[in-house]
N, C-alpha and C positions, 0 to 999 in steps of 0.2 A: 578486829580479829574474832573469826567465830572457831573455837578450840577444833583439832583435828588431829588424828593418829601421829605421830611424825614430828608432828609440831612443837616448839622449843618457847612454851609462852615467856617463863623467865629463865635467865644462863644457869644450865646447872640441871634443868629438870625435860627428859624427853615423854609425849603423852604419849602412853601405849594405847589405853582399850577407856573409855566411856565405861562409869561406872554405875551414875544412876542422873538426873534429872527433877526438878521441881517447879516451883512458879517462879521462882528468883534464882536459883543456883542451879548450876552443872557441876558434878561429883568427876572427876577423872581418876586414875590409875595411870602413874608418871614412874619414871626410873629417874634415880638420881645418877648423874656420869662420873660422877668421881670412886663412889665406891657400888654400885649398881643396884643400892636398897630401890627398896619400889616404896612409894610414898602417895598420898590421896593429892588432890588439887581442889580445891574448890572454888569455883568460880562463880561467885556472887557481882549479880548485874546491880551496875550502878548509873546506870542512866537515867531513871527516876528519882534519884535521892540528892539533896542538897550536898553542899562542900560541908557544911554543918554537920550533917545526917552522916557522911563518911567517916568526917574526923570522930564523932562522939563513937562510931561501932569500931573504929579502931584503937581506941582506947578503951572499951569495954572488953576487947579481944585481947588486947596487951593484957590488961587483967589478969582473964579467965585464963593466961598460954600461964598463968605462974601457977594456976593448980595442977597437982600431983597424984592423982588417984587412978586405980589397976583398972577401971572403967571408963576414963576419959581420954579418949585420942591426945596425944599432948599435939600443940598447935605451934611447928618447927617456925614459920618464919607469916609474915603479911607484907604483900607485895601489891598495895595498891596500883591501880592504872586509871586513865581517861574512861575506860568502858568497866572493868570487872575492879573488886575487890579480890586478890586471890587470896587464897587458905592454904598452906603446906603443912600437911599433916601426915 
């Protein structure tokens, strides 16, 4: 799946508008359906990184979603896949 306006990557989250782009990650702009907040996506490719390489960045991410500061996007859910690591923020 390569992310696309319309598109429903996981239940719950519609992508509106591409928000920015890097070497490894796609940034998206998603509306949630239930209450219409608009929320970040981040789509971090996983297709070069071991099962090893995944599990360790998703537990450093479980981590880092328990801090609480008026600076840090807090980090709503991780929704791994076969191709992307996603980020709900």
């Amino acid at each position: 799946m390569h992310p696309e306006v319309g598109q429903q990557p996981v239940p719950g989250y519609r992508l509106t508008q591409p928000l920015g782009e890097g070497a490894f990650a796609q940034v998206w702009e998603a509306r949630r359906e239930d209450d219409g907040a608009l929320v970040a996506l981040k789509f971090l490719d996983c297709r070069a990184r071991s099962a090893t390489m995944i599990a360790n960045e998703v537990k450093l991410l479980r981590a880092l979603s328990a801090v609480k500061h008026p600076n840090i996007i807090p980090l709503l859910a991780i929704q791994p896949s076969s191709r992307y690591l996603l980020l709900i923020m």
